[in-house]
PDB file of N, H, CA, C and O in Angstrom:
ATOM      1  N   UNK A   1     -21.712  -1.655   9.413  1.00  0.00           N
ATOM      2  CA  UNK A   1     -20.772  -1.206   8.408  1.00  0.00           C
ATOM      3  C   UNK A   1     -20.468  -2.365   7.469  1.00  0.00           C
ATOM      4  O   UNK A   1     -20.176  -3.448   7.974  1.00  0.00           O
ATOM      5  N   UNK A   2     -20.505  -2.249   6.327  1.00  0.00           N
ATOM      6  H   UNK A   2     -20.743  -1.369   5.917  1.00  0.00           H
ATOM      7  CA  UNK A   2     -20.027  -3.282   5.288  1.00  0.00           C
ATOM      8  C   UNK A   2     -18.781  -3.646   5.234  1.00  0.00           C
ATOM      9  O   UNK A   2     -17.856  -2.847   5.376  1.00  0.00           O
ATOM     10  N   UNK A   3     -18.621  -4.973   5.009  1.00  0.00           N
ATOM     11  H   UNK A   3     -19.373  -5.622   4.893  1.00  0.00           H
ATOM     12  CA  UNK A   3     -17.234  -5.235   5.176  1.00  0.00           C
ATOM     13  C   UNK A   3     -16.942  -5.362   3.615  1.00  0.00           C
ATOM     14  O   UNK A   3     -17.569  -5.857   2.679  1.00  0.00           O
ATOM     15  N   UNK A   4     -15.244  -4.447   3.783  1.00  0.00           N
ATOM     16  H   UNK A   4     -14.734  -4.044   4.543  1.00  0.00           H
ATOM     17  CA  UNK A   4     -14.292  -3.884   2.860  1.00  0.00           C
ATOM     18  C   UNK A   4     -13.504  -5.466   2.518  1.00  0.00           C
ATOM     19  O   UNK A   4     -12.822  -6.120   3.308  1.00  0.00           O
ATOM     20  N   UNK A   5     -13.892  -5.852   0.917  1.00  0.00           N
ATOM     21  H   UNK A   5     -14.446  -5.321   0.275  1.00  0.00           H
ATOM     22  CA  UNK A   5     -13.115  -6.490   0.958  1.00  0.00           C
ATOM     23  C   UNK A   5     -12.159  -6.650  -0.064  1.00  0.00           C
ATOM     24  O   UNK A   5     -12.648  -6.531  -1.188  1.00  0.00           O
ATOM     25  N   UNK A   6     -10.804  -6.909  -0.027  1.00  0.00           N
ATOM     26  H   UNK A   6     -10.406  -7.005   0.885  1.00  0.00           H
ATOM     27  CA  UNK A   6      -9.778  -6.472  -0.981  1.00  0.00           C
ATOM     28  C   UNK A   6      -8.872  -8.119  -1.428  1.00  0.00           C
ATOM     29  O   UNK A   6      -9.163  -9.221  -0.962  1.00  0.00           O
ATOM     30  N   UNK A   7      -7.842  -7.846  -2.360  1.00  0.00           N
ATOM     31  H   UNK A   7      -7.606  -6.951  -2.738  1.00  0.00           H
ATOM     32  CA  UNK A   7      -6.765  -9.048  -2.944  1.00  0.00           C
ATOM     33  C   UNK A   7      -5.580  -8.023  -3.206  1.00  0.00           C
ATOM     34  O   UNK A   7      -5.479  -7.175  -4.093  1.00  0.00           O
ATOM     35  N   UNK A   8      -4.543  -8.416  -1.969  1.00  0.00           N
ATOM     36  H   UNK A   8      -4.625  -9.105  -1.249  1.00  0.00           H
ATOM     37  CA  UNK A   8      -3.231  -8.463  -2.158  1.00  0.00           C
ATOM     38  C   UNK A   8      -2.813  -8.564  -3.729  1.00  0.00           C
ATOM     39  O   UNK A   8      -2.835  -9.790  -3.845  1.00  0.00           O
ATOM     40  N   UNK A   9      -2.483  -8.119  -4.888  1.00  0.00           N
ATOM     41  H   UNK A   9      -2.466  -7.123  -4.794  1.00  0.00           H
ATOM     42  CA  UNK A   9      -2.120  -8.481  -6.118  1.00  0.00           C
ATOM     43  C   UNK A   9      -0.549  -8.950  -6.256  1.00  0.00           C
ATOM     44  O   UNK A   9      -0.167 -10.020  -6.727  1.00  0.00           O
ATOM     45  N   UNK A  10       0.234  -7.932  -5.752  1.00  0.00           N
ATOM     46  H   UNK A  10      -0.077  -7.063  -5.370  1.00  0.00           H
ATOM     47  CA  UNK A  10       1.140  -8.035  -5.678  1.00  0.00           C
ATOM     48  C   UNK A  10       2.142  -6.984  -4.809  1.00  0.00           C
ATOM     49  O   UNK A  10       2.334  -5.770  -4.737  1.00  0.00           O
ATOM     50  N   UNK A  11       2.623  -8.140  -4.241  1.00  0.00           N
ATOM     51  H   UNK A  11       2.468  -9.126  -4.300  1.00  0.00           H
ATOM     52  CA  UNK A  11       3.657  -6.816  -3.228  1.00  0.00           C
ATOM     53  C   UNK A  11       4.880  -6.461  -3.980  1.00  0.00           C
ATOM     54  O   UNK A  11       5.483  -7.005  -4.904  1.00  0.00           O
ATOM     55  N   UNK A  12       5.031  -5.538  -3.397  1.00  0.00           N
ATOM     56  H   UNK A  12       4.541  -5.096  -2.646  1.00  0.00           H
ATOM     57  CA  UNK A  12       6.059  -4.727  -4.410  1.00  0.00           C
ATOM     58  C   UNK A  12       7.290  -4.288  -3.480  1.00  0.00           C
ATOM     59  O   UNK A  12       8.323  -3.940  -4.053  1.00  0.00           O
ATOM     60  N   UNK A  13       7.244  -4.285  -2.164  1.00  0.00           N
ATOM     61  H   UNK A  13       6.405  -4.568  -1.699  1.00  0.00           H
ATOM     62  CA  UNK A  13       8.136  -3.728  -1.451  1.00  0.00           C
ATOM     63  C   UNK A  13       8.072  -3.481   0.342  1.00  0.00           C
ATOM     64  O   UNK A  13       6.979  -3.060   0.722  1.00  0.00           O
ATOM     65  N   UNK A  14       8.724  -3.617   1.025  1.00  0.00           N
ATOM     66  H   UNK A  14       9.612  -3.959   0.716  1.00  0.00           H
ATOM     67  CA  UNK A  14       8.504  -3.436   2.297  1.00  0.00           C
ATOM     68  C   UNK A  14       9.312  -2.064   3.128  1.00  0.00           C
ATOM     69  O   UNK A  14      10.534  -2.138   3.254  1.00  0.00           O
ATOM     70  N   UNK A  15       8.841  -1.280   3.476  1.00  0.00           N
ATOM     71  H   UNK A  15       7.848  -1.220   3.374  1.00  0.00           H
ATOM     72  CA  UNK A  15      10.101   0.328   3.974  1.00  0.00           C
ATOM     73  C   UNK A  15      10.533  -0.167   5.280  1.00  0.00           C
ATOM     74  O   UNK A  15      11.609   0.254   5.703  1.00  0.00           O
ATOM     75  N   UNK A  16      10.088  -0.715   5.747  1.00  0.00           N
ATOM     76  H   UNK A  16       9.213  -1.056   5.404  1.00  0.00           H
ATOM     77  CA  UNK A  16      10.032  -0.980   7.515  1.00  0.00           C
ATOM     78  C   UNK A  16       9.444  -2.200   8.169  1.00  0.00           C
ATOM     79  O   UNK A  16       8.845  -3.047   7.507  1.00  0.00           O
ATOM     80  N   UNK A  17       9.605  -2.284   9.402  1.00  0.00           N
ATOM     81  H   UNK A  17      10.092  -1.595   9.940  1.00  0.00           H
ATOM     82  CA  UNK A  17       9.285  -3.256  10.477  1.00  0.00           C
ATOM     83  C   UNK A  17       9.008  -2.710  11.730  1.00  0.00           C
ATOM     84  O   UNK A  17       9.988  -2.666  12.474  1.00  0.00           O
ATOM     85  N   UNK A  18       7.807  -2.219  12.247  1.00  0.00           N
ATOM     86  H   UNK A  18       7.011  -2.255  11.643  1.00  0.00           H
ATOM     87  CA  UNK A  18       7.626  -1.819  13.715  1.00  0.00           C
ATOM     88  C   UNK A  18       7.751  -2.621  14.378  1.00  0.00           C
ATOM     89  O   UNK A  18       7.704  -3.758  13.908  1.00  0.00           O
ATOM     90  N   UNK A  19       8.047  -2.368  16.279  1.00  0.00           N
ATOM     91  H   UNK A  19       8.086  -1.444  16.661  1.00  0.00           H
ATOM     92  CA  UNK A  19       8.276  -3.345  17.286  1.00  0.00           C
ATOM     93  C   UNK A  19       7.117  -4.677  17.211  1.00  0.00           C
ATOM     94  O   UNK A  19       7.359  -5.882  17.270  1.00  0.00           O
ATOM     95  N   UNK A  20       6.177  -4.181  17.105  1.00  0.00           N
ATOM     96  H   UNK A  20       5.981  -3.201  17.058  1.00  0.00           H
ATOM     97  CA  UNK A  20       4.962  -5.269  16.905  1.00  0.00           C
ATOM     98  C   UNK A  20       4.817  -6.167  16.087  1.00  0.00           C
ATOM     99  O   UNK A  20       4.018  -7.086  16.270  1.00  0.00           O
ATOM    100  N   UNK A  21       5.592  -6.055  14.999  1.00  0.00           N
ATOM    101  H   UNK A  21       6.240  -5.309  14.850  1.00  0.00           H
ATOM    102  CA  UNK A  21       6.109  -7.340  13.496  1.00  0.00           C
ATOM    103  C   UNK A  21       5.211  -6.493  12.546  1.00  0.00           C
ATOM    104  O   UNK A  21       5.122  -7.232  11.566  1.00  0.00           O
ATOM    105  N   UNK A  22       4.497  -5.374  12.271  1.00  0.00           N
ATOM    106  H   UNK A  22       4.569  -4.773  13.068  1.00  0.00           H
ATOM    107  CA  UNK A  22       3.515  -5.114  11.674  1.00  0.00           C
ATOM    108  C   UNK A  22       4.535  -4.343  10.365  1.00  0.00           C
ATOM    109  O   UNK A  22       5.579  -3.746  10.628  1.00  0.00           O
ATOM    110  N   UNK A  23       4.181  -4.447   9.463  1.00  0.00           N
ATOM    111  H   UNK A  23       3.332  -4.932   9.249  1.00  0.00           H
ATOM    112  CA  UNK A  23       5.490  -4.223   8.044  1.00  0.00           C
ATOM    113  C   UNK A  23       4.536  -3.219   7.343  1.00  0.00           C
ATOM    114  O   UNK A  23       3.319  -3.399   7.389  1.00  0.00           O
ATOM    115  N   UNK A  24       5.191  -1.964   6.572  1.00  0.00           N
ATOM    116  H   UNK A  24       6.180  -1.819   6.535  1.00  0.00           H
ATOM    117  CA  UNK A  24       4.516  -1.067   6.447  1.00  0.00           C
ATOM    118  C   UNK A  24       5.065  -1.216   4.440  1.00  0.00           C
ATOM    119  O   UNK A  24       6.192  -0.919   4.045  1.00  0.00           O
ATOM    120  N   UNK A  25       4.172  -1.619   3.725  1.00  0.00           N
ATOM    121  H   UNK A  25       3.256  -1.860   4.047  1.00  0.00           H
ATOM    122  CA  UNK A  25       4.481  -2.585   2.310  1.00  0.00           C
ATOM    123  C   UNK A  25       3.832  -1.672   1.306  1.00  0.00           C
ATOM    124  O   UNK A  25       2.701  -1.208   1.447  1.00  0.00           O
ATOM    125  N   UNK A  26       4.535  -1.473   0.400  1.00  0.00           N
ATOM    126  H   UNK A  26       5.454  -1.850   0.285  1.00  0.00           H
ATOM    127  CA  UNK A  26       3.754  -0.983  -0.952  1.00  0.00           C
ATOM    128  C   UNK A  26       3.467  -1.717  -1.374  1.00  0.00           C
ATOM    129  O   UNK A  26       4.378  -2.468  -1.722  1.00  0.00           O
ATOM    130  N   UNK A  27       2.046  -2.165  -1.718  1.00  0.00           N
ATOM    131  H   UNK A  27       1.305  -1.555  -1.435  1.00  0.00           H
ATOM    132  CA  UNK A  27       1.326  -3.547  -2.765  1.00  0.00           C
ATOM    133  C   UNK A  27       0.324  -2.757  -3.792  1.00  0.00           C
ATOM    134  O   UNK A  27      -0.158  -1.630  -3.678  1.00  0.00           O
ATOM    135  N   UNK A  28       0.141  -3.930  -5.050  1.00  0.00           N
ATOM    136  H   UNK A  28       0.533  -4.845  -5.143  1.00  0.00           H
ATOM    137  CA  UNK A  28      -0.821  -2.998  -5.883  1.00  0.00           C
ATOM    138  C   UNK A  28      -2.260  -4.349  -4.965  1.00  0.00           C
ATOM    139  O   UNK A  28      -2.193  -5.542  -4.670  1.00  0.00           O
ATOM    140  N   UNK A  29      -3.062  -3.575  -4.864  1.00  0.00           N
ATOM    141  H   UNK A  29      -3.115  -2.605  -5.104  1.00  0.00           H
ATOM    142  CA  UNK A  29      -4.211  -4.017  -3.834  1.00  0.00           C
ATOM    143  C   UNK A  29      -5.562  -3.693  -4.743  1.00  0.00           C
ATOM    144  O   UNK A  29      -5.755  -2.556  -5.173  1.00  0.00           O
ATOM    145  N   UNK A  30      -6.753  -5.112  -5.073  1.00  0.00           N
ATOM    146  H   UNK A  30      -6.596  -6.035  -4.723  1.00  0.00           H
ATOM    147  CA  UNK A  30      -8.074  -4.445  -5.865  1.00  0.00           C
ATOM    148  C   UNK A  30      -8.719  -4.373  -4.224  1.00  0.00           C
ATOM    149  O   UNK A  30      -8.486  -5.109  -3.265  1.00  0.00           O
ATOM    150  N   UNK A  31      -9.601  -3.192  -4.347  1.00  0.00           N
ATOM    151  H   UNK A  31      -9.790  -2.594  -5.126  1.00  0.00           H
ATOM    152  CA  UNK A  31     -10.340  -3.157  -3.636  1.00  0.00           C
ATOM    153  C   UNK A  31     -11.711  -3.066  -3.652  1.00  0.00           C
ATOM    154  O   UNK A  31     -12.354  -2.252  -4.315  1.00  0.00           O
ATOM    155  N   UNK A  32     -12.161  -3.923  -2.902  1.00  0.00           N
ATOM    156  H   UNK A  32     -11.639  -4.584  -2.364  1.00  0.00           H
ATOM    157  CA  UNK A  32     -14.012  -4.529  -3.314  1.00  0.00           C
ATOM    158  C   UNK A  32     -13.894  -4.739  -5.074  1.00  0.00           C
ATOM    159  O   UNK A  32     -14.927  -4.438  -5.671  1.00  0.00           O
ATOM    160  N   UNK A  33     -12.916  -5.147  -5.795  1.00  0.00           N
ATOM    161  H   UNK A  33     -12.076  -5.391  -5.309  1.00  0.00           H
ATOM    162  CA  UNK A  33     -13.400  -5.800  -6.383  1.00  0.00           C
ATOM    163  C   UNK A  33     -13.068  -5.255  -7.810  1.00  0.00           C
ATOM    164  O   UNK A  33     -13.396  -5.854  -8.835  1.00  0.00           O
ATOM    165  N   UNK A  34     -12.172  -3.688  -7.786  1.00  0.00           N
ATOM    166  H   UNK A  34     -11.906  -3.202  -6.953  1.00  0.00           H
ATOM    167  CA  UNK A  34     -12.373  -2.845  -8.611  1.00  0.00           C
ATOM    168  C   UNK A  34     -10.873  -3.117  -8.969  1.00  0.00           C
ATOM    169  O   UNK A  34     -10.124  -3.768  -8.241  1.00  0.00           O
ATOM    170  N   UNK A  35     -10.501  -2.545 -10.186  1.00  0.00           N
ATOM    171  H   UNK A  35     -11.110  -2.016 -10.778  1.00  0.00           H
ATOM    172  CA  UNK A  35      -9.330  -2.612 -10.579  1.00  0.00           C
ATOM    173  C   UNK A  35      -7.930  -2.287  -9.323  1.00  0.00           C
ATOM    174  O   UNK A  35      -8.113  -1.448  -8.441  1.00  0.00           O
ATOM    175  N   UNK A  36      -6.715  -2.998  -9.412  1.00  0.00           N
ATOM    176  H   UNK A  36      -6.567  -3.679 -10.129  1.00  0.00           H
ATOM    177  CA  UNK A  36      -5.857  -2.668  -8.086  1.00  0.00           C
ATOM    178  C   UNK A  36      -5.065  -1.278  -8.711  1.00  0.00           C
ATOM    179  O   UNK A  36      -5.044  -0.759  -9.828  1.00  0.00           O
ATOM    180  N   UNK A  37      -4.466  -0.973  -7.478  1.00  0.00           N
ATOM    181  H   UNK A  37      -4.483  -1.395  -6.571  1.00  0.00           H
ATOM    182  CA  UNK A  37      -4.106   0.388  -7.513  1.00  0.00           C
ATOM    183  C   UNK A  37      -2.896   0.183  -6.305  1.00  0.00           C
ATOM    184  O   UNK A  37      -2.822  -0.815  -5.588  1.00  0.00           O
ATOM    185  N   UNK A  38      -2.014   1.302  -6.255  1.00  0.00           N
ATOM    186  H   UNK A  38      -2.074   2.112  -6.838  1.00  0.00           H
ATOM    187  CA  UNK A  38      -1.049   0.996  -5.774  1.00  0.00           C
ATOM    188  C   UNK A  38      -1.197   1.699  -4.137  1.00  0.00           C
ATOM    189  O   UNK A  38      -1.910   2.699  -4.050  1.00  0.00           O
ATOM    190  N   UNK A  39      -0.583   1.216  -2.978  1.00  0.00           N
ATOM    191  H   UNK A  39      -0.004   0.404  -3.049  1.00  0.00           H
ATOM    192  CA  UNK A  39      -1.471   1.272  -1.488  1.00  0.00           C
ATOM    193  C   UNK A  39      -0.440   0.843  -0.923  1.00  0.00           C
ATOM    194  O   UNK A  39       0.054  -0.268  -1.119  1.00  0.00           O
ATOM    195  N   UNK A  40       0.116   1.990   0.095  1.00  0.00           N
ATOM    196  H   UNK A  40      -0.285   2.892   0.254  1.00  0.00           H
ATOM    197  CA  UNK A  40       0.771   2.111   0.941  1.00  0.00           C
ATOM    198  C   UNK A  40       0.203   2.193   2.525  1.00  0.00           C
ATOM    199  O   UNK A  40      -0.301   3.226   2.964  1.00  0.00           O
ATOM    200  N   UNK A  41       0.352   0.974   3.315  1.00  0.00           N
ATOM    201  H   UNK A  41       0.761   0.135   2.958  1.00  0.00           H
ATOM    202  CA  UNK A  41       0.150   0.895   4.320  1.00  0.00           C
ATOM    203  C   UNK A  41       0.467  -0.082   5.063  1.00  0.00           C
ATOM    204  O   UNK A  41       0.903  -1.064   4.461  1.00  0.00           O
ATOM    205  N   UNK A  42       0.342  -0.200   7.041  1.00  0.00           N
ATOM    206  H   UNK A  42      -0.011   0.597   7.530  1.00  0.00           H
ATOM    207  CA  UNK A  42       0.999  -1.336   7.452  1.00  0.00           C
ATOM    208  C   UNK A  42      -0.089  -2.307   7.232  1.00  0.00           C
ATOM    209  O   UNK A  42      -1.234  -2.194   6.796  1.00  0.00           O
ATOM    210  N   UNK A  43       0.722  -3.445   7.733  1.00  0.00           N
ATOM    211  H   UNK A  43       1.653  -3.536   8.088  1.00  0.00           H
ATOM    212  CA  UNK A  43      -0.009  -4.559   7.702  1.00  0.00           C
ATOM    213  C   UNK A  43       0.091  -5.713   8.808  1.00  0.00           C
ATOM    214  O   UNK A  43       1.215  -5.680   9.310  1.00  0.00           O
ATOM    215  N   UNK A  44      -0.639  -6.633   9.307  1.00  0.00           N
ATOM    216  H   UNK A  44      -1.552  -6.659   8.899  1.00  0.00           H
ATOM    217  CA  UNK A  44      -0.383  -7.129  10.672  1.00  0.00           C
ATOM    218  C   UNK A  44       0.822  -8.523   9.914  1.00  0.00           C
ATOM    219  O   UNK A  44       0.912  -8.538   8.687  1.00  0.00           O
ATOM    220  N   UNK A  45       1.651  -9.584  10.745  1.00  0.00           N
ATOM    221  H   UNK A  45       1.578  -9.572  11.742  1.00  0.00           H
ATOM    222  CA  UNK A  45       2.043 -10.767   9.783  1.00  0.00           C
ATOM    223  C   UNK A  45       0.669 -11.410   8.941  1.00  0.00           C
ATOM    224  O   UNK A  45       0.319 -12.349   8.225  1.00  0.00           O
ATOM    225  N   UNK A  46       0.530 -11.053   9.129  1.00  0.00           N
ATOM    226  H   UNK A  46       0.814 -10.291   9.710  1.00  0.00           H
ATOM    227  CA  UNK A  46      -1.167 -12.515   8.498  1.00  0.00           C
ATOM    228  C   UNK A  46      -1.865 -11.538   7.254  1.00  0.00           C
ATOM    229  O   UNK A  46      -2.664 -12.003   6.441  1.00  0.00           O
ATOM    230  N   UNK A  47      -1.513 -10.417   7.257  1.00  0.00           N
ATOM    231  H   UNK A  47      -0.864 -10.039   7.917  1.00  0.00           H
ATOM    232  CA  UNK A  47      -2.527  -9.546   6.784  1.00  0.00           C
ATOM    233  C   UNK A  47      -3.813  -9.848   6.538  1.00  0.00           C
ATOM    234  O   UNK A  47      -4.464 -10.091   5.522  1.00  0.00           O
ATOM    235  N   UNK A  48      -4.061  -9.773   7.815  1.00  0.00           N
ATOM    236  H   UNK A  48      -3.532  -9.575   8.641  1.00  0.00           H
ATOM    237  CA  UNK A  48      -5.512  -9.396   8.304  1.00  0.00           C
ATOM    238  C   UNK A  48      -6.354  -7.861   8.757  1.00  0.00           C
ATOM    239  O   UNK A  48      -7.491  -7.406   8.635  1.00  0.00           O
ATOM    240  N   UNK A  49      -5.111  -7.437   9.306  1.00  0.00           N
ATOM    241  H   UNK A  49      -4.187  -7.806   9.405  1.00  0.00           H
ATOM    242  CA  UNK A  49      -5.598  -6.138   9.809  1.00  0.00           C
ATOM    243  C   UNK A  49      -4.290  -5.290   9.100  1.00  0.00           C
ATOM    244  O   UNK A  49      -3.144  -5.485   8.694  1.00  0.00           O
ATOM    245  N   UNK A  50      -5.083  -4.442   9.218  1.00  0.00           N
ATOM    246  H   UNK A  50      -6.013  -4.283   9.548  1.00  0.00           H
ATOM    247  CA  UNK A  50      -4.230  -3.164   8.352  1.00  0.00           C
ATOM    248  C   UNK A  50      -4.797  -1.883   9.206  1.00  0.00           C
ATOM    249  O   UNK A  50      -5.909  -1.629   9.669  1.00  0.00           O
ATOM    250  N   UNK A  51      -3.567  -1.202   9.210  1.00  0.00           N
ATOM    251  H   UNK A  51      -2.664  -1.408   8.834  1.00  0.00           H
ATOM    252  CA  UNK A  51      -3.350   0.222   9.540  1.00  0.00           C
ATOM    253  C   UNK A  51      -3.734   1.350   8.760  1.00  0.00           C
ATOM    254  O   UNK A  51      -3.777   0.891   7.618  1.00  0.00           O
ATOM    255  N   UNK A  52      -4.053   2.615   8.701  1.00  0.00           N
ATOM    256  H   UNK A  52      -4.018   2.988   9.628  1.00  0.00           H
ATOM    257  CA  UNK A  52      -4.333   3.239   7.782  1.00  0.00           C
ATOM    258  C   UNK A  52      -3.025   3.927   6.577  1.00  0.00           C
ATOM    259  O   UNK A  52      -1.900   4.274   6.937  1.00  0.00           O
ATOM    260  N   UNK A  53      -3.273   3.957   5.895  1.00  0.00           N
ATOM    261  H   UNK A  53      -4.187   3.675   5.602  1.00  0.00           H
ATOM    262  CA  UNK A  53      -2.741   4.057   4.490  1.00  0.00           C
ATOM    263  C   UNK A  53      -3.326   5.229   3.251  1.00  0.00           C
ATOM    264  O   UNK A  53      -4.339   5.916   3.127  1.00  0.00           O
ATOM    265  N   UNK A  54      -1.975   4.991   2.398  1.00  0.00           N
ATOM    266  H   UNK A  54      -1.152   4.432   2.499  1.00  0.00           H
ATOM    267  CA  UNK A  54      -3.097   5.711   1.077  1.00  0.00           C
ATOM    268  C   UNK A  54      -2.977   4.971  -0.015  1.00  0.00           C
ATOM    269  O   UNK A  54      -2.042   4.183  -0.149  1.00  0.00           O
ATOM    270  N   UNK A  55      -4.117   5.179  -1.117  1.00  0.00           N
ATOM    271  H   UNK A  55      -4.877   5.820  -1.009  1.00  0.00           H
ATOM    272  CA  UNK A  55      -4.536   4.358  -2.406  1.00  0.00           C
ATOM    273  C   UNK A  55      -3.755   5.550  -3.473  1.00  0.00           C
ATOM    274  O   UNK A  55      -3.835   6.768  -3.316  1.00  0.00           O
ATOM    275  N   UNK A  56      -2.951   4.803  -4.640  1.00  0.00           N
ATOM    276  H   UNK A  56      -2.885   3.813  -4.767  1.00  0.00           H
ATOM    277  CA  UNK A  56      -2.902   6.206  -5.387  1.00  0.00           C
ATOM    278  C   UNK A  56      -2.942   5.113  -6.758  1.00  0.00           C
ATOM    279  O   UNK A  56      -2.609   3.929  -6.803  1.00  0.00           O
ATOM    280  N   UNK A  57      -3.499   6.032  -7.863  1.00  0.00           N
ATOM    281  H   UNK A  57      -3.769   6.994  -7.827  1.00  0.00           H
ATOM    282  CA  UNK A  57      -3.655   5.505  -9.165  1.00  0.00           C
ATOM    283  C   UNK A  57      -2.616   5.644  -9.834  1.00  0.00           C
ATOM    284  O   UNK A  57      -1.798   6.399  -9.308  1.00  0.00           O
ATOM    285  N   UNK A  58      -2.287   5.149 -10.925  1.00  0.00           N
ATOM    286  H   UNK A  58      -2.952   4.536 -11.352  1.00  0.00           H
ATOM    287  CA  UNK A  58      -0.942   4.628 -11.594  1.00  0.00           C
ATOM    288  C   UNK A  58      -0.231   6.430 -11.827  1.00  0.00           C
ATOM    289  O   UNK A  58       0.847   6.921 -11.492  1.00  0.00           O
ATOM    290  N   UNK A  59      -1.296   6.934 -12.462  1.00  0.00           N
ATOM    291  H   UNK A  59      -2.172   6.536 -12.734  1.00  0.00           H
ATOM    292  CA  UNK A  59      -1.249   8.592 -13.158  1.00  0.00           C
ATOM    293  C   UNK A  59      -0.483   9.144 -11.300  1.00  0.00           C
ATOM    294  O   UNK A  59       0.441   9.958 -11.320  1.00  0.00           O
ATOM    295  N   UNK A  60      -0.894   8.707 -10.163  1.00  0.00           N
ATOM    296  H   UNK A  60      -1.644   8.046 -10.146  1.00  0.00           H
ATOM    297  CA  UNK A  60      -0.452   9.633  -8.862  1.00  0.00           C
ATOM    298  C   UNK A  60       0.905   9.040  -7.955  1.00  0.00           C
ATOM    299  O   UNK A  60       1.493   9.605  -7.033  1.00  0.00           O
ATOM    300  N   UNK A  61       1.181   7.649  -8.591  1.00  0.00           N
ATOM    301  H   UNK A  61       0.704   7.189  -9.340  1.00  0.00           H
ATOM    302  CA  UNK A  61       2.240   7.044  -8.161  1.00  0.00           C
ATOM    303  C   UNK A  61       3.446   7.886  -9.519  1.00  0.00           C
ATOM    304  O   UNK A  61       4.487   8.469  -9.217  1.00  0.00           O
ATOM    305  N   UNK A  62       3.116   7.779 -10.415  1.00  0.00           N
ATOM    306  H   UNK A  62       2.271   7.306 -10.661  1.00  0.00           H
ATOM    307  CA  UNK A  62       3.920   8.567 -11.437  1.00  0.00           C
ATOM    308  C   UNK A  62       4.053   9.886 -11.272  1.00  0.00           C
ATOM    309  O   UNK A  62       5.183  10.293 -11.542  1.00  0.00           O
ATOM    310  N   UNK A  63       3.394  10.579 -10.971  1.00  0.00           N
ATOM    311  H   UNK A  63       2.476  10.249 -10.752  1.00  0.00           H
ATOM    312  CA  UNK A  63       3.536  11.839 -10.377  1.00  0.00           C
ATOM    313  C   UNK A  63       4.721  11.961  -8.968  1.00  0.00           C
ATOM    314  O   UNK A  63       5.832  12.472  -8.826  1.00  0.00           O
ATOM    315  N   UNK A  64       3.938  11.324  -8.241  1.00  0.00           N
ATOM    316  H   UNK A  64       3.036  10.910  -8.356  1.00  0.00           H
ATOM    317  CA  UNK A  64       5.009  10.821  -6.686  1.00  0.00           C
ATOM    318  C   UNK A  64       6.286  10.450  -7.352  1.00  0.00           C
ATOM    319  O   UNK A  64       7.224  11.059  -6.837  1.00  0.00           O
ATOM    320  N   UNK A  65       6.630   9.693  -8.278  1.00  0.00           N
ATOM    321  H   UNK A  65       5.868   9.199  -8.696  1.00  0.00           H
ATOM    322  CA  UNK A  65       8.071   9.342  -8.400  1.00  0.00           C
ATOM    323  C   UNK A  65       8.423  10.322  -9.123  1.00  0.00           C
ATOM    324  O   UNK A  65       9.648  10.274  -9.239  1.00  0.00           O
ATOM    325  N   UNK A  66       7.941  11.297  -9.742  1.00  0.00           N
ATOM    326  H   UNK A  66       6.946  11.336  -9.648  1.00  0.00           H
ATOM    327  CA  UNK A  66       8.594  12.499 -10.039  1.00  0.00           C
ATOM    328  C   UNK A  66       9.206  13.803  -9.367  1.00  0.00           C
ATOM    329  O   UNK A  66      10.016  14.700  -9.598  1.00  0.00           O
ATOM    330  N   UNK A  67       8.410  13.403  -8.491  1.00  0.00           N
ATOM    331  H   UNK A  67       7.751  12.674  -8.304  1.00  0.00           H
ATOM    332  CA  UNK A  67       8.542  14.355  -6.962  1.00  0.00           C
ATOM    333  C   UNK A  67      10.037  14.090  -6.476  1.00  0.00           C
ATOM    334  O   UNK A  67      10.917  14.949  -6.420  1.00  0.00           O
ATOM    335  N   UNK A  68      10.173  12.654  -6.113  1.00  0.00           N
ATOM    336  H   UNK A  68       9.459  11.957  -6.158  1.00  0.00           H
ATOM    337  CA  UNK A  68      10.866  12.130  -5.232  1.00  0.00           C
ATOM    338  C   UNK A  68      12.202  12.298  -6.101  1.00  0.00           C
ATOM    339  O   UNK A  68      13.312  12.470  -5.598  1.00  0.00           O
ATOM    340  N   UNK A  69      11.921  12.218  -7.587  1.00  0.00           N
ATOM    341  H   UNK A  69      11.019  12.078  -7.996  1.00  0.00           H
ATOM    342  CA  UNK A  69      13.051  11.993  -7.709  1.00  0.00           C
ATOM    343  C   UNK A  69      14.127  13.287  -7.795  1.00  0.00           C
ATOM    344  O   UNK A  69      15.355  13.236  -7.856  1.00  0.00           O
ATOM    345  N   UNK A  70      13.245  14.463  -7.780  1.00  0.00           N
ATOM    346  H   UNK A  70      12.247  14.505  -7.731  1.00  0.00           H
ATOM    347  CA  UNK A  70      13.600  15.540  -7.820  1.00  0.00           C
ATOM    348  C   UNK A  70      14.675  15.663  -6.299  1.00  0.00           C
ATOM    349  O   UNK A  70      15.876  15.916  -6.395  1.00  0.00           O
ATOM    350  N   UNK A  71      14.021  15.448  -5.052  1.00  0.00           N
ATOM    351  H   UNK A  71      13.045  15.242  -4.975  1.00  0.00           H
ATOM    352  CA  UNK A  71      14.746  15.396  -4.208  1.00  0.00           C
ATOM    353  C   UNK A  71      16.340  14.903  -3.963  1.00  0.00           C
ATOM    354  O   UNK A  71      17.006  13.914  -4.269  1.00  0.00           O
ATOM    355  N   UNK A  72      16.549  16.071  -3.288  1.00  0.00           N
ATOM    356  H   UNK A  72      16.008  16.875  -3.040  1.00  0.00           H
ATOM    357  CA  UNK A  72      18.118  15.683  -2.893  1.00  0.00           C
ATOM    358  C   UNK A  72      18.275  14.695  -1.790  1.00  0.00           C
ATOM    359  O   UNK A  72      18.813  15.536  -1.070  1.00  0.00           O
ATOM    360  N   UNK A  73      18.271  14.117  -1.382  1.00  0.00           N
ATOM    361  H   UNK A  73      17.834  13.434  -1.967  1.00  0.00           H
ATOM    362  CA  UNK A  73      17.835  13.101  -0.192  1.00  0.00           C
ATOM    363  C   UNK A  73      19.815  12.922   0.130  1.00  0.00           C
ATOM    364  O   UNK A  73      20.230  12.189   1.028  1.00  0.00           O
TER     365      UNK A  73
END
């Protein structure tokens, strides 16, 4: 399998902390190389290993905050 390789751009935010220290972070993330995009998922302290997640493009994070904001929370 080819190894996936990505650049942290910028973190943007952290929701949580599981028992294990592993922090579950919204960052805009390029991956292999391609323009970054915004990527929600955990991450180990070192970020090395990562948990599974989702990628969303600027047009689907804007959408999502339209959603959310609709909510009554």
């Amino acid at each position: 399998m080819a190894e996936i390789k990505y650049e942290i751009e910028e973190t943007l935010g952290e929701l949580s902390e599981s028992a294990k220290g592993w922090k579950k972070e919204l960052n805009l993330i390029s991956w292999n190389g391609r323009p970054a995009k915004f990527d929600l998922r955990e991450w180990d302290p070192e970020h090395k290993k990562m948990g599974k997640g989702i990628t969303l493009s600027r047009e689907e994070i804007v959408a999502l905050k339209e959603i959310l904001n609709k909510i009554d929370i």
